[in-house]
C-alpha positions as CSV (number, residue, x, y, z in Angstrom):
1,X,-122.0,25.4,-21.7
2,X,-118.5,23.6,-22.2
3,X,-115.6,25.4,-21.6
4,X,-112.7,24.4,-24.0
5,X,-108.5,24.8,-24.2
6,X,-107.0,24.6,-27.6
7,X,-109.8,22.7,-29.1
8,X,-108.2,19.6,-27.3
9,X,-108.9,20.0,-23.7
10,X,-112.6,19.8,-21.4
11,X,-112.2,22.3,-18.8
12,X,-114.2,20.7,-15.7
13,X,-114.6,21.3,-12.2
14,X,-112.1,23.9,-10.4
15,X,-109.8,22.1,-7.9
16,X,-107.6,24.5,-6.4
17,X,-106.7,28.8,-7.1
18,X,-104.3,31.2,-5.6
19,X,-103.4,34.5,-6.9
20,X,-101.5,33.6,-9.8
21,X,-102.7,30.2,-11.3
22,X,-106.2,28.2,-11.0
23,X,-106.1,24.2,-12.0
24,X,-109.1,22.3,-13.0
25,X,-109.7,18.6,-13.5
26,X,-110.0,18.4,-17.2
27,X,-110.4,15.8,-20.4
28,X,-109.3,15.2,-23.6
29,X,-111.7,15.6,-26.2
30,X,-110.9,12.8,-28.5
31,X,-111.1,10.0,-25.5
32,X,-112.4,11.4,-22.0
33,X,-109.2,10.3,-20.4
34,X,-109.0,12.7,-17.1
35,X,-106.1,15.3,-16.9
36,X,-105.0,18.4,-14.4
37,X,-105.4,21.6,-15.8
38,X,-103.6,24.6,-14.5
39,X,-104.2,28.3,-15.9
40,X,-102.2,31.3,-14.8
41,X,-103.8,34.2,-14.6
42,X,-103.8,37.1,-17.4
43,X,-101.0,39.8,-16.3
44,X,-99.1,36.8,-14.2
45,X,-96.3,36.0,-16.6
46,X,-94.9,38.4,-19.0
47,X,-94.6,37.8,-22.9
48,X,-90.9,37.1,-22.1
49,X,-92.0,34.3,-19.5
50,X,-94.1,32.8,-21.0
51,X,-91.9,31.9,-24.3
52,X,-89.1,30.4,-21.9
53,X,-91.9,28.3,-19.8
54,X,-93.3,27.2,-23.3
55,X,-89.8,26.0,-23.7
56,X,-89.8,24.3,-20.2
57,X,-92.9,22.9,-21.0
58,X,-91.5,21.2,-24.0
59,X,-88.7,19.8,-22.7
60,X,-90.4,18.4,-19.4
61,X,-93.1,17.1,-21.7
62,X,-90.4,14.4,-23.1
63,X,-89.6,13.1,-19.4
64,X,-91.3,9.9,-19.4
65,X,-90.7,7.7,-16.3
66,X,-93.4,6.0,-14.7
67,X,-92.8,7.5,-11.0
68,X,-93.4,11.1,-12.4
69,X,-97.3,12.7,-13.2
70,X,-96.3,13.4,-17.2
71,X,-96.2,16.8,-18.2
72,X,-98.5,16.5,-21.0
73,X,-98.8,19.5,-22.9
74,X,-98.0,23.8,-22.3
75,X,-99.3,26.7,-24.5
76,X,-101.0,30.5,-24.5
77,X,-104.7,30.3,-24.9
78,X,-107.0,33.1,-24.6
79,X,-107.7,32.2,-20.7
80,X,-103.8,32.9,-20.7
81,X,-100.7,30.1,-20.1
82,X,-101.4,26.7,-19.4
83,X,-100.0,23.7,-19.1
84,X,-101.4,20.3,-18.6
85,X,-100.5,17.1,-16.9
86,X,-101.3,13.7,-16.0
87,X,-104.4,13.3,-13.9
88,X,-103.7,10.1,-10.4
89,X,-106.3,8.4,-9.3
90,X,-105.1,7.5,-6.0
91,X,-104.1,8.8,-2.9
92,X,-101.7,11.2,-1.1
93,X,-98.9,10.2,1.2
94,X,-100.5,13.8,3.0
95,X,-103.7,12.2,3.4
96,X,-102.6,9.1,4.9
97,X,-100.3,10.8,7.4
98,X,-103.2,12.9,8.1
99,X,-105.2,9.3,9.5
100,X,-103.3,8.8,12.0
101,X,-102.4,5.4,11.0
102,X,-98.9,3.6,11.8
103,X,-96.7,3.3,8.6
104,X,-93.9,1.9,10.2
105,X,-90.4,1.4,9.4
106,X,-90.3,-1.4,6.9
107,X,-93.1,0.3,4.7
108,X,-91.5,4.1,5.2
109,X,-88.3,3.2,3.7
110,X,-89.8,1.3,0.6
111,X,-91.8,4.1,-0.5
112,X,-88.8,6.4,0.3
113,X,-86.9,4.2,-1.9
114,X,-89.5,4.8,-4.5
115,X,-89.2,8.7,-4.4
116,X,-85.4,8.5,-4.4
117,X,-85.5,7.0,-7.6
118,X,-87.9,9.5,-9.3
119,X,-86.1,12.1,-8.0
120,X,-82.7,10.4,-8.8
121,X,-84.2,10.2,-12.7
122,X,-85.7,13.7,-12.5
123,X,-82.0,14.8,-11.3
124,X,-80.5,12.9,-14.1
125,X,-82.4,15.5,-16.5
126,X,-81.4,18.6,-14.8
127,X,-85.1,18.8,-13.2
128,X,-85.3,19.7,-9.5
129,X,-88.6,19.1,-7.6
130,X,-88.6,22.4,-5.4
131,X,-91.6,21.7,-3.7
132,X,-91.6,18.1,-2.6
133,X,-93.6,17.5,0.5
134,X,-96.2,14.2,1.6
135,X,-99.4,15.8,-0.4
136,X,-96.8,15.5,-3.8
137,X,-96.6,12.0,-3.3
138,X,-99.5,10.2,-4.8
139,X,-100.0,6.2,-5.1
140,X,-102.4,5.2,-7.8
141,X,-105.1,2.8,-7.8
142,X,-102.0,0.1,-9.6
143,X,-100.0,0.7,-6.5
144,X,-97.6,3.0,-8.4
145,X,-96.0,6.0,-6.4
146,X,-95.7,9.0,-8.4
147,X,-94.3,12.6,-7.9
148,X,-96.4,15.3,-8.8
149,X,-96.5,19.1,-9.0
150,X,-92.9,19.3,-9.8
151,X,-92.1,23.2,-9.8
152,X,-91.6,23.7,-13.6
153,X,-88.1,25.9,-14.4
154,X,-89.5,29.3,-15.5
155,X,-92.2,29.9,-12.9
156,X,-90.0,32.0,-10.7
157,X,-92.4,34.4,-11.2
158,X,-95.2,32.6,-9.3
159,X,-92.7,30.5,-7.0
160,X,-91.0,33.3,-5.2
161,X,-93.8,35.3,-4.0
162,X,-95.4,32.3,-3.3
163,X,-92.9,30.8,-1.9
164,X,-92.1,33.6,0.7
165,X,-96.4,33.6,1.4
166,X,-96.0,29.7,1.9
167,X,-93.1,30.3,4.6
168,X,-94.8,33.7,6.4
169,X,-97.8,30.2,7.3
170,X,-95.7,27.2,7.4
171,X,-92.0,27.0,6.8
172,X,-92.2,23.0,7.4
173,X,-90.7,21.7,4.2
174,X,-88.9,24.9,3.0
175,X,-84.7,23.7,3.1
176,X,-82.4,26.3,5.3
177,X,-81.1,27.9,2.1
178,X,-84.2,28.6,0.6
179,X,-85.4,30.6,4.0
180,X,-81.7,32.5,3.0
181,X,-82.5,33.3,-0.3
182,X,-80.6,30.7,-2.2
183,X,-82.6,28.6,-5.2
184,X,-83.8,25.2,-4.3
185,X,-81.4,22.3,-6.0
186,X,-80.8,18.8,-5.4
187,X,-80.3,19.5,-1.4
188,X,-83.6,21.1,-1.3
189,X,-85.1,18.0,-2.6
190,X,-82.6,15.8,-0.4
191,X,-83.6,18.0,3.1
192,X,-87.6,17.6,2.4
193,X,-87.2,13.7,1.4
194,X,-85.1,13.7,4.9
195,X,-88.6,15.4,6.9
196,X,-91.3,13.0,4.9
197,X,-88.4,9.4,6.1
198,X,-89.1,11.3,10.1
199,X,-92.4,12.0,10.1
200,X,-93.3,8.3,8.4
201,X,-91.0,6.6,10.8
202,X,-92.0,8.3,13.5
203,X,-95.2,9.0,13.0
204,X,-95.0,12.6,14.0
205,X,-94.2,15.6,12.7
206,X,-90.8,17.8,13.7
207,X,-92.1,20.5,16.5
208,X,-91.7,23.4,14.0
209,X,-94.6,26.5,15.1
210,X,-95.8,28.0,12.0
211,X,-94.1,31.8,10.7
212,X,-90.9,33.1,8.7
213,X,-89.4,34.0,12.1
214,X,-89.6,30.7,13.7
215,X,-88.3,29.0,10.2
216,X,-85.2,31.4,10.1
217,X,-84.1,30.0,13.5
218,X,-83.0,26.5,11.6
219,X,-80.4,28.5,10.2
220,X,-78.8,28.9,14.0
221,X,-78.9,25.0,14.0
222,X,-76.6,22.3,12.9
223,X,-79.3,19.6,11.8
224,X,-83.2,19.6,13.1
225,X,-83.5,17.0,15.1
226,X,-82.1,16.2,18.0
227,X,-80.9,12.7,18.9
228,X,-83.6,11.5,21.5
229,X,-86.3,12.3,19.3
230,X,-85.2,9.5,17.1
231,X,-84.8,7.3,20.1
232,X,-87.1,4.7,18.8
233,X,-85.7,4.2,15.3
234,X,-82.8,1.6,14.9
235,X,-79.8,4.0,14.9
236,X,-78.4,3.8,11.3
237,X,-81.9,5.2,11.0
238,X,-81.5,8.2,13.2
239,X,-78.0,8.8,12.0
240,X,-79.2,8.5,8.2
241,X,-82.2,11.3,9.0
242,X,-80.1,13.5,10.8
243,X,-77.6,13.7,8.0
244,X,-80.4,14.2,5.6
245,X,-81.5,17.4,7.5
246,X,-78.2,19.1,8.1
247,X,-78.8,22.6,7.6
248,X,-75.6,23.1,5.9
249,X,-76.4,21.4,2.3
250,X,-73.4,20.5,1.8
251,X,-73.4,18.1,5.1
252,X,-76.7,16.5,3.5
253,X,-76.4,13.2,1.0
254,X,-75.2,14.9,-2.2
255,X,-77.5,12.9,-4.3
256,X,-80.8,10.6,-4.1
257,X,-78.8,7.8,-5.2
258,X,-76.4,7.8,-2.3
259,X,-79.8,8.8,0.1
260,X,-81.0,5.8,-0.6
261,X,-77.6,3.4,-1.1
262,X,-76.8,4.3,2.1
263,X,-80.1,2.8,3.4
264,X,-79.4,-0.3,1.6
265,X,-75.9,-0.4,2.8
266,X,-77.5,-0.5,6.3
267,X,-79.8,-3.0,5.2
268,X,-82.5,-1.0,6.4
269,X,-84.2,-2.0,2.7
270,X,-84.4,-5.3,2.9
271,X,-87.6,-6.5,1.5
272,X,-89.3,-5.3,-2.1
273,X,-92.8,-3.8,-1.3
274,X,-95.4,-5.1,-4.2
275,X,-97.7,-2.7,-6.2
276,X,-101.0,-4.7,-4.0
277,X,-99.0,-3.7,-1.0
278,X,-98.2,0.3,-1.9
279,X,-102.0,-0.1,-2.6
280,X,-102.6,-1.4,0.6
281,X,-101.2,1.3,2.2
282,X,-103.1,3.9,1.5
283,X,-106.3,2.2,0.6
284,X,-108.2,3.7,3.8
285,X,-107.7,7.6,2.6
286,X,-109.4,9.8,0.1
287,X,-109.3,10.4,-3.8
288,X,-107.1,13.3,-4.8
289,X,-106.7,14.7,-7.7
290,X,-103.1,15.3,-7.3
291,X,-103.2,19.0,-6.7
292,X,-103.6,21.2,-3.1
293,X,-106.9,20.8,-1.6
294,X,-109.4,23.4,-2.9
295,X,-110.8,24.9,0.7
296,X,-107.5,25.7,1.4
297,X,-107.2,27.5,-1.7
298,X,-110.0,29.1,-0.7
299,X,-108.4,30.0,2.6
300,X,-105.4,31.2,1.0
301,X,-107.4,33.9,-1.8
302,X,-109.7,35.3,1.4
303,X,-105.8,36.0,3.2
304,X,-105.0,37.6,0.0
305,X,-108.0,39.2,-1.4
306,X,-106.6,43.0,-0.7
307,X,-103.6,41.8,-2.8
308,X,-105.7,40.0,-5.4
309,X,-108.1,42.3,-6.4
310,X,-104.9,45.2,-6.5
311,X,-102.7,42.9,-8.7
312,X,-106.3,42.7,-10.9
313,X,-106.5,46.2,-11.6
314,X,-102.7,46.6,-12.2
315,X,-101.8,43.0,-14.3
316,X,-98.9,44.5,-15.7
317,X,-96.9,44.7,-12.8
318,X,-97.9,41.8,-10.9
319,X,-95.1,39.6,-10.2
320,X,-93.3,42.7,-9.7
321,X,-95.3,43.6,-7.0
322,X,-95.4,40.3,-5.6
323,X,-91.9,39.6,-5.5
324,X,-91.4,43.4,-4.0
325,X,-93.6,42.3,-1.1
326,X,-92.2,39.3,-0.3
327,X,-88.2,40.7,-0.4
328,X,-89.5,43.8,1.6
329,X,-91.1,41.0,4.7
330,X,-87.8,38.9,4.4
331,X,-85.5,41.4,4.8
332,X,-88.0,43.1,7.4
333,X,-87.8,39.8,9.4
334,X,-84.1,38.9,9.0
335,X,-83.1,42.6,10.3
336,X,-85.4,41.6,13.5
337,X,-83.9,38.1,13.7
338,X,-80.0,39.3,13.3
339,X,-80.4,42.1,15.8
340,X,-82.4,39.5,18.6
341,X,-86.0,41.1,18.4
């Protein structure tokens, strides 16, 4: 039996689910054209929520710019709030990373140049990724880089709690002042753009262990990475990264514009990169459908199914639980860390 949104949407096959939200790969039912569904779960959001994130919805709904997934449409159905995007065919800068393969320099910093300037128009609108990391960036069949999952103003709700659950496993792309407590803004976005230039150029990743207690310790440092491990990068390109991950944000580039002026300045961009050759690039990895992979999901709801199956039985006071939990492990963790446990 078909299971329908609105009278407008096919709900299809389940790609990813945590505690608060489930997306599905969907269609219109007027043309078939494939979209991302994502459903929050009853007793997530309260009534008060969910009329500003309608609002939210809206607005985001009229960005149109053609490195962004479009926000397509946001509403209450009975299965709860919804919204619903663009569905990529294409690939993940996470997947391609996850090969192995050898970006290099050249290709690194034109599609970096690509995400500065859809974050640089997503700025211009008052609209701050929050969760920017290689599995967000997604190159279509065309060779067109897009951003996707953009955290949507108004899902505090879900992002704290999960954001504190994300850093407890992997703290990787979480900025300095979000481990503090402070919101994620344009430095947020700057810091993690910063990480994805290293671990393309280098093709490594930062030696970062896993855990909130290990994450807090960036806060002791003035900037990540440490001279010699950009030994092999031209050095306007190791001073350029460095400043990008500066755990004071106000050290960082203050904008995406000047991120990536200042890699022009050094002529480190030099050459336009065709759509053939962003296509190119990733042509050796997997489909995805632009959201987190589904057996990690998986992963994540066994971790959590004491919590799930609680939050279940008392909907009400979800996100107040959730939230409650994660203050209680970060305080818990920064009394440890400030007294040298």
């Amino acid at each position: 039996m078909e299971r329908l949104l609105k009278s407008r949407y096919k709900i299809g096959e389940k790609i990813s689910e945590n505690p608060f939200s489930v997306s599905y790969k969907g269609s219109f039912l007027v043309n078939n054209k494939p979209v991302i569904i994502k459903i929050y779960k009853r007793g997530t959001l309260s009534s008060s929520l969910i009329k500003t994130m309608k609002q939210k919805v809206k607005d985001f709904s009229l960005i149109n710019y053609h490195g962004i997934a479009k926000l397509i449409d946001g509403d209450y159905g009975w299965q709860g709030f919804y919204y619903v995007r663009e569905y990529i065919e294409g690939q993940t800068l996470a997947d391609l990373l996850a090969t192995g393969s050898t970006i290099g320099v050249e290709k690194s910093l034109a599609i970096v140049e690509e995400i500065c300037k859809a974050l640089s128009f997503a700025h211009s609108k008052g609209i701050i990724h929050g969760a920017l990391k290689p599995s967000n960036v997604i190159i279509n069949s065309q060779g067109v880089l897009k951003l996707a999952d953009f955290v949507v103003e108004g899902e505090i709700m879900e992002a704290l709690p999960q954001k504190a659950l994300t850093m407890m496993n992997d703290g990787k792309y979480t900025s300095p002042e979000e481990i503090s407590g402070q919101a994620a803004g344009v430095s947020a976005d700057i810091f993690a753009l910063g990480l994805i230039l290293y671990e393309m150029s280098t093709s490594k990743s930062l030696p970062l262990e896993k855990g909130l207690a290990t994450a807090l310790r960036k806060l002791k440092k003035v900037a990540l990475v440490d001279q010699g491990e950009l030994a092999t990068l031209p050095k306007y390109l190791q001073d350029i990264i460095n400043k990008a991950l500066q755990v004071d944000p106000a050290m960082r580039f203050c904008s995406a514009d000047e991120f990536c002026e200042s890699l022009k300045k050094k002529n480190l961009i030099n050459k336009e990169i065709s759509r053939d050759e962003f296509a190119q690039i990733f042509e050796s990895t997997v489909t995805h459908y632009g959201e987190e992979d589904l057996s990690q999901g998986k992963e994540s709801l066994e971790d959590l199914g004491r919590i799930k199956l609680r939050w279940g039985r008392e909907s009400h006071r979800n996100w107040i639980l959730a939230l409650l939990l994660g203050a209680a492990v970060i305080a818990g963790l920064l009394y440890a860390f400030m007294i040298g446990i």
